[in-house]
N, C-alpha and C positions, 0 to 999 in steps of 0.2 A: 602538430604540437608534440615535442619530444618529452619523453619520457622522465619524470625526473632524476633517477638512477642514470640517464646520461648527459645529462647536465654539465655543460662546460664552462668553466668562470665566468664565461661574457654575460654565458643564460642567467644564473646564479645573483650577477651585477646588476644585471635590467631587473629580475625581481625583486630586489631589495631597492631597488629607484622609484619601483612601484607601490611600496609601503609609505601609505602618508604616517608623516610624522616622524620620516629615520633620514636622517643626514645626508647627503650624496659622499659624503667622505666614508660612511660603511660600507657603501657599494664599493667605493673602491676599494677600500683596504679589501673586502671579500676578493677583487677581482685581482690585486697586487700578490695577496697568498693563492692567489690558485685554486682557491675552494670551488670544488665541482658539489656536485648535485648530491652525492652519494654521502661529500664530508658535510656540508650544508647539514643534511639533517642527524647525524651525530654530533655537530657542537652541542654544548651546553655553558651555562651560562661560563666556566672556567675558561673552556676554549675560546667563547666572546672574547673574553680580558684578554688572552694571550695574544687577540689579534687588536687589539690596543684599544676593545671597544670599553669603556670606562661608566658611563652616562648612565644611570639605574634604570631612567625609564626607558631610554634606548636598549639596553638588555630586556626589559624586561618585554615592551614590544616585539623585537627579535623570535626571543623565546615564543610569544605566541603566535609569532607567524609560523615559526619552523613548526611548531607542534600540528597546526591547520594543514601542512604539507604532510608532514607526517600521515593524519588521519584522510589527508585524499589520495595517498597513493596505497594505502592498505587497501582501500576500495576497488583498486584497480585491477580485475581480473581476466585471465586472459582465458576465452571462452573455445574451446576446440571441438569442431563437430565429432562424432567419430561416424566417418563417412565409410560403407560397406566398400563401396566404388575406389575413394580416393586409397582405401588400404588392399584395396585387392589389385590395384594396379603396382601398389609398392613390393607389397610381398610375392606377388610375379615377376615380376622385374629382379628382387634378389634370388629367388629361386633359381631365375635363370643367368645369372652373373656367378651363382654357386655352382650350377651344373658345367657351364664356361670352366669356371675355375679347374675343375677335376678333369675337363677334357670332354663332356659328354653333351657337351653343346655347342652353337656355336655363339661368339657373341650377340650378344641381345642389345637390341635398340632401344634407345632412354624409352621410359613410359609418356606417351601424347593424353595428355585427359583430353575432352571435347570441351568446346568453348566454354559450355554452362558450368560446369565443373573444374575449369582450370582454375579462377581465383580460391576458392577450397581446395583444391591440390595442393596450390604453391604453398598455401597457410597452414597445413596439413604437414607437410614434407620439411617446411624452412619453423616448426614448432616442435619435430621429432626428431629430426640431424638441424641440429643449430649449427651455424657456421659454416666452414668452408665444406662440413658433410653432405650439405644438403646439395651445391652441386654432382655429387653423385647420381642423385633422381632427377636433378633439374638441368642438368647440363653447364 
């Protein structure tokens, strides 16, 4: 299940298909404007109108769904160990990409955790260089 901060119109469209009692023409208009996930929970009822949704009680259901979203993604935390292991492999590995650097080593070969420890590595590494950094540790 994808996160709602990545939310792409179609996800956006199937959720509002899934509110009883809201039209299939909101689904659409959400999914004709492009509305992701992210803009989903900034409408309010002004931005409703502007995507032509008119129907008080259909606002006013909207509103309470988005608010429901709202209050379960505040919830959602993201829980990181702080592993002695998984950081003592990282900060050796740039220790020695630093010494490389200046000449006083030779290159260093990515850090291997062992099987038990590799899915907290990966989670470790890809939650402390987000994006294309985390290849650096991970290859």
């Amino acid at each position: 299940k994808r996160a709602l901060k990545e939310w792409e119109p179609e996800d956006v469209s199937k959720w509002a298909k899934g509110i009883e009692g809201i039209p299939e023409s909101v689904a659409e208009s959400l999914k004709e404007n492009k509305i992701t996930g992210r803009e989903l929970v900034a409408l309010n009822i002004d931005g409703l109108k502007m995507l032509g949704i008119e129907r008080p009680g259909t606002l006013c259901l909207l509103i309470d769904e988005i608010n429901i979203l709202k209050r379960a993604n505040q919830d959602h935390v993201t829980l990181i160990e702080h592993s002695p292991y998984c950081f003592g492999l990282i900060l050796d590995y740039l220790r020695l990409k630093h010494l490389h650097a200046q000449g006083l080593a030779k290159e260093p070969r990515l850090p291997v955790a062992s099987d038990p420890q590799l899915s907290r590595y990966q989670k470790v590494v890809k939650y402390y260089f987000p994006g294309d950094s985390s290849k650096l540790l991970l290859g």
